[in-house]
N, C-alpha and C positions, 0 to 999 in steps of 0.2 A: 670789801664791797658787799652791799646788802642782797639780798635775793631779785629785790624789787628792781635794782640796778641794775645786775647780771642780766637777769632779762629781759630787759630792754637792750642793752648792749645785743644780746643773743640776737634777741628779735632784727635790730636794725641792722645787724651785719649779715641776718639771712636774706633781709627785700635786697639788698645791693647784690649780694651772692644770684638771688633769681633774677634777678637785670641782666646782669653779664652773662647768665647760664642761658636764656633766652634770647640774648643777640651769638652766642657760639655757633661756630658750623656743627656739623653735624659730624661728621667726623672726628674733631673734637670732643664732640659729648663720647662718641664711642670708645673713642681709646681715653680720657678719662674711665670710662664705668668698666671697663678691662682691666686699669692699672689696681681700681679700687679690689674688683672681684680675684685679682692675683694676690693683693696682699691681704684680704679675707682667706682666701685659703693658704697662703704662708702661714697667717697665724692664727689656723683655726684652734688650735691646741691650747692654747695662750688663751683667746674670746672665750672660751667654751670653759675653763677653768676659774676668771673674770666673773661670768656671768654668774657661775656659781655661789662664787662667795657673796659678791653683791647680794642675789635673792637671799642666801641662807643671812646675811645681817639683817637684810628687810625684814625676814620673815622673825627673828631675833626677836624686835621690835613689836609692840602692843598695833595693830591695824584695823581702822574700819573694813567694814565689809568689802567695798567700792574699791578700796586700796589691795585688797587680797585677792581678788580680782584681775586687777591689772597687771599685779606681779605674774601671775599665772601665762596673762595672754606676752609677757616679757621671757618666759622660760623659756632655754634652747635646748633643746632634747638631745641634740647630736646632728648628725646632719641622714637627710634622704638618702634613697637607693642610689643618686647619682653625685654623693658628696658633697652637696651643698648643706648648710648651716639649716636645723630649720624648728622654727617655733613652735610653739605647744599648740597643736589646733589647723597650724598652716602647713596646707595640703597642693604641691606644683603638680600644675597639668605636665602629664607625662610630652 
């Protein structure tokens, strides 16, 4: 499959995903984004290792400016004072 393909696939299975996500209780979205945020921190070890290699091949890689950039605001530093994952630049209200 082409790039162009993929996402469009991407694309249309996320408007159906925001359909259903929007008619959910609410309750539902909660313990969804619980279950998500418990196995974020199961594997934050694992992400945080990931993310690494990813950038260091990107960075490997010959990049426009715009592109060097974005890798930056994709960097995960480690996580905040209360354990959470957190980006290069992204600062949580205490």
């Amino acid at each position: 499959m082409d790039i162009q393909s993929y996402m469009y696939t991407v694309g249309r299975a996320a408007r159906v995903a925001a359909r259903e996500l929007a008619r959910a209780e609410t309750r539902a979205k909660d313990r969804a984004l619980e279950t998500i945020a418990e196995a974020i921190e199961r594997n934050k070890s694992q992400l945080l290792q990931a993310n690494a290699r990813d950038l260091q091949a990107a960075k490997a890689r010959e990049l426009e400016d715009a592109d060097v950039r974005l890798l930056a605001g994709l960097e995960v530093e480690g996580t905040d004072r209360h354990g959470r994952l957190e980006l290069e630049g992204d600062h949580h209200a205490a």
